[in-house]
DSSP file (Angstrom, degrees, kcal/mol; ACC not computed):
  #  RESIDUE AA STRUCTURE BP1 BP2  ACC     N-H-->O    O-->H-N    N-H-->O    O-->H-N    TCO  KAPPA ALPHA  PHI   PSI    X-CA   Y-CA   Z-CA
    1    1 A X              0   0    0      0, 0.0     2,-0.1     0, 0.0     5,-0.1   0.000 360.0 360.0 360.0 140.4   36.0   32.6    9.3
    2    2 A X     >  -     0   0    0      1,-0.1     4,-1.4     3,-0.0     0, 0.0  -0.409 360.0-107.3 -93.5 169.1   34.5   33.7    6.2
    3    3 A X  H >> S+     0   0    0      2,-0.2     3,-2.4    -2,-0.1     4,-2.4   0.976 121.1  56.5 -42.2 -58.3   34.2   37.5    4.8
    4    4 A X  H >> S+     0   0    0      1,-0.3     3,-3.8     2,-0.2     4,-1.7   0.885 106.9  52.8 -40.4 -87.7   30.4   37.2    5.6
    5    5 A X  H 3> S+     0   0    0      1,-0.2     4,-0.7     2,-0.2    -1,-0.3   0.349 100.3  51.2  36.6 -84.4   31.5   36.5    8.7
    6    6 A X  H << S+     0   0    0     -3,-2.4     4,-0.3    -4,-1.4    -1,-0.2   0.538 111.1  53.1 -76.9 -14.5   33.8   39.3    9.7
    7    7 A X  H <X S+     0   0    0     -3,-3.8     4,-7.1    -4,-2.4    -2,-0.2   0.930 106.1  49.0 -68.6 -39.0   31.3   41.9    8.8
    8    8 A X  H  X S+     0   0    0     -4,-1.7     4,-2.2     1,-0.3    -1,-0.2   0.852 112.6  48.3 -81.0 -32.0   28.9   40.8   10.5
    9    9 A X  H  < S+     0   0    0     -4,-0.7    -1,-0.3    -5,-0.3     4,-0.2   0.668 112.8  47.0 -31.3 -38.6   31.0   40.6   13.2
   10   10 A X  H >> S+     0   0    0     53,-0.5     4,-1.9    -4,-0.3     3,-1.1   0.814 107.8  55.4 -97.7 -26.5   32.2   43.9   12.8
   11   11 A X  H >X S+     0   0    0     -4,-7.1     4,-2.1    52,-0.3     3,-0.8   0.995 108.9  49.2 -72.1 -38.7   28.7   45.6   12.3
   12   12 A X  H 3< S+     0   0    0     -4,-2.2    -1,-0.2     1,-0.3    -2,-0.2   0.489 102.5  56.7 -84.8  19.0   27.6   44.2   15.5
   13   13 A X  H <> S+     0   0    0     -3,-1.1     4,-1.5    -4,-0.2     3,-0.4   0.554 111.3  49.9 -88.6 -25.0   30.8   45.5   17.2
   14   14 A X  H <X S+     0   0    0     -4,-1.9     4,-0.6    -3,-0.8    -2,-0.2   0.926 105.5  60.1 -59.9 -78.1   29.2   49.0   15.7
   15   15 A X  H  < S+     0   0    0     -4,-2.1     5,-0.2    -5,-0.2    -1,-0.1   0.461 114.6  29.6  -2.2 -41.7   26.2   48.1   17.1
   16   16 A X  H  4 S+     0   0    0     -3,-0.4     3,-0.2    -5,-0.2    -1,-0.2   0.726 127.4  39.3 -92.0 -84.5   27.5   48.1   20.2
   17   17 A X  H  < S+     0   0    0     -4,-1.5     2,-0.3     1,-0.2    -3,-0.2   0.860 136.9  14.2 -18.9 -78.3   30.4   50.8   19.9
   18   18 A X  S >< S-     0   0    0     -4,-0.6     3,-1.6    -5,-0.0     2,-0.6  -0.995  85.1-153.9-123.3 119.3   28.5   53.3   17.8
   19   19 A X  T 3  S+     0   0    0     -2,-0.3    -4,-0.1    -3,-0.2    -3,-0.1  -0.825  85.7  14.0-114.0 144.6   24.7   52.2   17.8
   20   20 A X  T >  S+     0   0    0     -2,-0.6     3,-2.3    -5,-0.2    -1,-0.2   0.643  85.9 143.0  49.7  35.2   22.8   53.5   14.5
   21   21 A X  G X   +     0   0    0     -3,-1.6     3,-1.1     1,-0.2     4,-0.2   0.776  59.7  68.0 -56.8 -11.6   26.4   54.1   13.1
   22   22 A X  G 3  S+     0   0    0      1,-0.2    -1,-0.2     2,-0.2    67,-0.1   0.506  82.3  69.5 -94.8  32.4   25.0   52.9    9.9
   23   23 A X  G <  S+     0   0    0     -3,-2.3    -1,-0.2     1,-0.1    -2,-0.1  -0.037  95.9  59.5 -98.1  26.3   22.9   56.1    9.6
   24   24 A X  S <  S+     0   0    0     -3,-1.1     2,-0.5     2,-0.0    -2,-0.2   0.276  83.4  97.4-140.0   3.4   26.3   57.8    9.1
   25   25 A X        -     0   0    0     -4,-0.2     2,-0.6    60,-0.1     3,-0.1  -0.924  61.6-154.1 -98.3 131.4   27.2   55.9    6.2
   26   26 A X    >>  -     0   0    0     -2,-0.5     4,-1.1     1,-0.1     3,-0.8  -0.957   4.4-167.1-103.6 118.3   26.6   57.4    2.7
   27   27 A X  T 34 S+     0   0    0     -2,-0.6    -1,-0.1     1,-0.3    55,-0.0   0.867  85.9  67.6 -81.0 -33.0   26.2   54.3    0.7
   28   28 A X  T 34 S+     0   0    0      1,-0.2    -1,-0.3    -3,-0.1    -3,-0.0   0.956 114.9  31.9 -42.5 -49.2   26.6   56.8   -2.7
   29   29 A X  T <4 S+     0   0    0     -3,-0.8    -2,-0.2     9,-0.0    -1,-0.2   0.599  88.5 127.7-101.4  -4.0   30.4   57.3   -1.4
   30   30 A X     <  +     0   0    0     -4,-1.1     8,-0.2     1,-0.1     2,-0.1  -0.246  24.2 164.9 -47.8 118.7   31.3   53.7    0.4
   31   31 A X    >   -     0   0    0      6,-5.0     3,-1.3     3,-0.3     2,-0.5  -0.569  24.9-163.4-135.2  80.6   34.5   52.3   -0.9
   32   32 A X  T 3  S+     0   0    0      1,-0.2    35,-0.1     5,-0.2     6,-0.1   0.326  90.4  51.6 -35.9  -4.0   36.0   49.7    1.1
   33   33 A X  T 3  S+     0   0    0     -2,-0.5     2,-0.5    33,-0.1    -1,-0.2   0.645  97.0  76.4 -90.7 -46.9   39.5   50.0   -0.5
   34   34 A X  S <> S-     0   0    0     -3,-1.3     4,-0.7     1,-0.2     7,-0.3  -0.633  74.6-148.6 -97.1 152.8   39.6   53.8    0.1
   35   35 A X  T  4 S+     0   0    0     -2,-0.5    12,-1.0     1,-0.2    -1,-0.2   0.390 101.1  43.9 -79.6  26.4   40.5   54.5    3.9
   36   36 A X  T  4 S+     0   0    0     -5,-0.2    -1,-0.2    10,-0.2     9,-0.2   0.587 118.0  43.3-126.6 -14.3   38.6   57.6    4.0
   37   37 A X  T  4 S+     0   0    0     -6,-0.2    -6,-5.0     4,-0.1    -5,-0.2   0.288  94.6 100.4 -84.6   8.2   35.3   56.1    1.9
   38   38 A X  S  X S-     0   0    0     -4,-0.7     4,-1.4    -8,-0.2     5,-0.2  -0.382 100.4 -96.5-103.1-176.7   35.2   52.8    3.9
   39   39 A X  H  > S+     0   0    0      1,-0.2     4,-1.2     2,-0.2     5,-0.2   0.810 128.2  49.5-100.0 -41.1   32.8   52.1    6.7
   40   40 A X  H  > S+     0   0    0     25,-0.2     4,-0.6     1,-0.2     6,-0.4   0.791 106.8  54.8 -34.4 -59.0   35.9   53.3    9.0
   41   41 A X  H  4 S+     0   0    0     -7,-0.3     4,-0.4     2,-0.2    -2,-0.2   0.492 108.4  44.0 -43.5 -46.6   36.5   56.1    7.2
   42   42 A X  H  < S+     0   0    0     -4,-1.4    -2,-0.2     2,-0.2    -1,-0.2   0.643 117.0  43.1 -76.3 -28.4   33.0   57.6    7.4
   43   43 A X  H  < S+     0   0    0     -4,-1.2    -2,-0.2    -5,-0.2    -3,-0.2   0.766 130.1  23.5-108.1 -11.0   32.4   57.0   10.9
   44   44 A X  S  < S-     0   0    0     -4,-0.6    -3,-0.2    -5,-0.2    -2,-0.2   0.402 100.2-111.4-119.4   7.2   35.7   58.0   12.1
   45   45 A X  S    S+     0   0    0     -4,-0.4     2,-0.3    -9,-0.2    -4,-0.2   0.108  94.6  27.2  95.7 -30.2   37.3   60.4    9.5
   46   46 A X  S    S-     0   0    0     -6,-0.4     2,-0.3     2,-0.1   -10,-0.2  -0.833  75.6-118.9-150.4 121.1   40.1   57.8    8.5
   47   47 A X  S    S+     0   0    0    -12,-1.0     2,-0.2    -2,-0.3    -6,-0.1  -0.782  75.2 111.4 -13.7 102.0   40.7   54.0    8.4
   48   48 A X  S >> S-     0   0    0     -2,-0.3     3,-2.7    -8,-0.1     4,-2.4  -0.883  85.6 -76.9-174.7-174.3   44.1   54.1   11.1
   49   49 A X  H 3> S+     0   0    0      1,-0.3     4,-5.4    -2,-0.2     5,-0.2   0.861 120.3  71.6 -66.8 -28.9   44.7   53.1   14.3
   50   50 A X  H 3> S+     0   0    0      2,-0.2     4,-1.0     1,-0.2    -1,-0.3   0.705 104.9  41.1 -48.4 -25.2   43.0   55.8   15.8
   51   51 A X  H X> S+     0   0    0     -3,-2.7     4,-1.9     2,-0.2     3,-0.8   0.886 111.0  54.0 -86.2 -52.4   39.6   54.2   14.7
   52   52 A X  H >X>S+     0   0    0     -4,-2.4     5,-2.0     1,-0.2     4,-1.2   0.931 111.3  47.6 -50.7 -49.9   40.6   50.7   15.5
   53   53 A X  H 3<5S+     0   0    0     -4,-5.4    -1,-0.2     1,-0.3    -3,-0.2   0.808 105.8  59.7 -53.7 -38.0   41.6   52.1   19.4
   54   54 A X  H <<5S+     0   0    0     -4,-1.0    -1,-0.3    -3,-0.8    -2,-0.2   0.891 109.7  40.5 -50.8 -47.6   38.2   53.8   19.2
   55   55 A X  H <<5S-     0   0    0     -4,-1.9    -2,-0.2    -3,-1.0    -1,-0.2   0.590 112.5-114.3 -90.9  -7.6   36.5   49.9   18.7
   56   56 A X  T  <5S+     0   0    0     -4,-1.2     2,-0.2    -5,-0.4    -3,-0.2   0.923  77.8 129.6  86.0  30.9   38.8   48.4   21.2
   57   57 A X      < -     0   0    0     -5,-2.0    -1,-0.2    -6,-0.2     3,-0.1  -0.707  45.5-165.1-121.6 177.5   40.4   46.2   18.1
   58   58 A X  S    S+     0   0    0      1,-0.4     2,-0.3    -2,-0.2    -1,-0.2   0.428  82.7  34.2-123.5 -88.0   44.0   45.8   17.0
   59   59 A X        -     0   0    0      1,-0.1    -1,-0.4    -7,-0.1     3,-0.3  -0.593  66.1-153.8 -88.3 130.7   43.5   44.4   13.7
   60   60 A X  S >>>S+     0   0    0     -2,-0.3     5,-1.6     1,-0.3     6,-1.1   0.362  84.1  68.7-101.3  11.5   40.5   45.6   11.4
   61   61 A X  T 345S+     0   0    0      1,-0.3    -1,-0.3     3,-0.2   -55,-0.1   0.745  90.5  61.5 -95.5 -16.3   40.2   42.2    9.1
   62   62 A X  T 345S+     0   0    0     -3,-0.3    -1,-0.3     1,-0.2    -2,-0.2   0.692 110.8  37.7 -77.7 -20.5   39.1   40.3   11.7
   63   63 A X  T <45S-     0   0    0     -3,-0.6   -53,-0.5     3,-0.2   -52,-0.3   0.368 115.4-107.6-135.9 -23.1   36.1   42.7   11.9
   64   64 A X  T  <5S+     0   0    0     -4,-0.9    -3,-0.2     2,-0.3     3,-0.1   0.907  87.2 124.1  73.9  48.0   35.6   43.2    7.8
   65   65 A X  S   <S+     0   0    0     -5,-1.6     2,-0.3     1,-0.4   -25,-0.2   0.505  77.7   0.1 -78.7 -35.1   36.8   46.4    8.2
   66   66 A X        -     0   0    0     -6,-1.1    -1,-0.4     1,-0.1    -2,-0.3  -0.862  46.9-155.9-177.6 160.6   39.9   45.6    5.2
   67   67 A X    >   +     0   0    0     -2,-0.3     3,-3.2   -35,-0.1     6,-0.2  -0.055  36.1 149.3-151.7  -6.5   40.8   42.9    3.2
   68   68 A X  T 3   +     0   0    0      1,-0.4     4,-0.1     3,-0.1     5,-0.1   0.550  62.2  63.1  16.4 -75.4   44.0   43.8    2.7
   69   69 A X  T 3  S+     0   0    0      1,-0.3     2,-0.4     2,-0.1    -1,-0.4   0.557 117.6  25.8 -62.4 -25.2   45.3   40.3    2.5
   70   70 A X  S <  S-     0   0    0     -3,-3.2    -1,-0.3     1,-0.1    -3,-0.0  -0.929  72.3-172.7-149.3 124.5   43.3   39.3   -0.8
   71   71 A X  S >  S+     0   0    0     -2,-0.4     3,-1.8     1,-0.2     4,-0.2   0.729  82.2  74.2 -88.4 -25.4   42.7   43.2   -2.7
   72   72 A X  T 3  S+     0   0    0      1,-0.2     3,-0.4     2,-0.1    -1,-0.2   0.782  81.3  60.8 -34.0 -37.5   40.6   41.0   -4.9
   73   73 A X  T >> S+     0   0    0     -6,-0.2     4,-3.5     1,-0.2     3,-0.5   0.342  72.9 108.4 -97.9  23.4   38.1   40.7   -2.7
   74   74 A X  H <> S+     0   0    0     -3,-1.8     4,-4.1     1,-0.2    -1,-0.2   0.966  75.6  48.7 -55.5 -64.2   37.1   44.3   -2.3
   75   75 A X  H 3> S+     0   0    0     -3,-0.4     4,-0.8     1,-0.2    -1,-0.2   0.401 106.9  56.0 -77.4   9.8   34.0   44.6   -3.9
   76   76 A X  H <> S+     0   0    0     -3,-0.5     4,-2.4    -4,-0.1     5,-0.4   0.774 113.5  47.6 -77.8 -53.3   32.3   41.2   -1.9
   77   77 A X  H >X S+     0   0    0     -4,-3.5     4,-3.1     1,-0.3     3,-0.5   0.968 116.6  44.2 -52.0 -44.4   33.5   43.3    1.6
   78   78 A X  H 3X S+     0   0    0     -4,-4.1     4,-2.2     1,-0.2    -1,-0.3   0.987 110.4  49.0 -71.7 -42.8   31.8   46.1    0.0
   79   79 A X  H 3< S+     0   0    0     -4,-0.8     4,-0.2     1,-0.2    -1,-0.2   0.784 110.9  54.6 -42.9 -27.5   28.6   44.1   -1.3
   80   80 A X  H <X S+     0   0    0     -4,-2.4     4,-1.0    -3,-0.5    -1,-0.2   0.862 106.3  57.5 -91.3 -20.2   28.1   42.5    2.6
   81   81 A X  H  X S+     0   0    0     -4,-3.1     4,-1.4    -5,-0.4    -2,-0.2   0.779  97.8  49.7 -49.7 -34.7   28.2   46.0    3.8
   82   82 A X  H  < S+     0   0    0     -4,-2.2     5,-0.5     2,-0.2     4,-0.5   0.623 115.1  54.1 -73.5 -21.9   25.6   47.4    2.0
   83   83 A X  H >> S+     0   0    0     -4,-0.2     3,-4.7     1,-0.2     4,-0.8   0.700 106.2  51.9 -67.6-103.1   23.6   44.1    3.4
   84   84 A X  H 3X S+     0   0    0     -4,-1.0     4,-2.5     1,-0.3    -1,-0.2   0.479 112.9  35.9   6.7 -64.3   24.3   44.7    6.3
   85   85 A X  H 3< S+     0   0    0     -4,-1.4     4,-0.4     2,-0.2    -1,-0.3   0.465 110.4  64.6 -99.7  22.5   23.2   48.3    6.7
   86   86 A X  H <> S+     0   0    0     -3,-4.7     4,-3.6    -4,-0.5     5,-0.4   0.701 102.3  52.7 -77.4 -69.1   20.3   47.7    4.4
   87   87 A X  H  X S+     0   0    0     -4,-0.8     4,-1.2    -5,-0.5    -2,-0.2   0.810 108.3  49.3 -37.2 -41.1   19.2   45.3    7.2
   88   88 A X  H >< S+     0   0    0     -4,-2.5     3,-0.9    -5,-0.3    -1,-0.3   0.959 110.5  45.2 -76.5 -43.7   19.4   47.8    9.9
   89   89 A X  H >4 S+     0   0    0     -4,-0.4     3,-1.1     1,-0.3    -2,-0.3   0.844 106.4  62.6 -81.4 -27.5   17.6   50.5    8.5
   90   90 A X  H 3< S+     0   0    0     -4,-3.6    -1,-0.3     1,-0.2    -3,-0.2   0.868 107.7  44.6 -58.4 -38.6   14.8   48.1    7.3
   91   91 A X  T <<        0   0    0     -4,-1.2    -1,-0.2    -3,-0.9    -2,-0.2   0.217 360.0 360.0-107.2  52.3   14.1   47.3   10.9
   92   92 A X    <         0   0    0     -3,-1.1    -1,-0.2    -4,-0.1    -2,-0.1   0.274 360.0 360.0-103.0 360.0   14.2   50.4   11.9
């Protein structure tokens, strides 16, 4: 599965979860790297397990939540987020 992929996955498990969570993102402070500026972070206080138990997930990389596994790859996660919640609030 590709990055694109897991976002999109994981915004429409927000969708779902938290519906017009991305009106609770401030795109000015999004930082997918830190856990309290990431899409996690904002809508639950933290990136930890406690959020992940909130979405009914174990592991947040499956979801494009963290990237963990290639740190590289931070600022693509962060660039399909901002798609992402461009894309809701446009058909809003």
């Amino acid at each position: 599965m590709t990055i694109a992929e897991r976002v999109t996955k994981g915004a429409e498990l927000l969708d779902v979860k938290r519906p017009r969570w991305f009106l609770e993102i401030d795109l000015g402070l999004l930082n997918m790297a830190n856990s309290e500026k990431c899409i996690l972070g904002q809508l639950y206080d933290y990136y930890d397990d406690v959020a992940l138990y909130e979405l009914g997930i174990i592991w947040g990389g499956e979801y494009g939540f963290d990237i963990c596994i290639f740190p590289d790859e931070y600022s693509t996660l962060h660039t399909l987020w901002i798609k992402e919640i461009t894309k809701r609030k446009a058909a809003l």
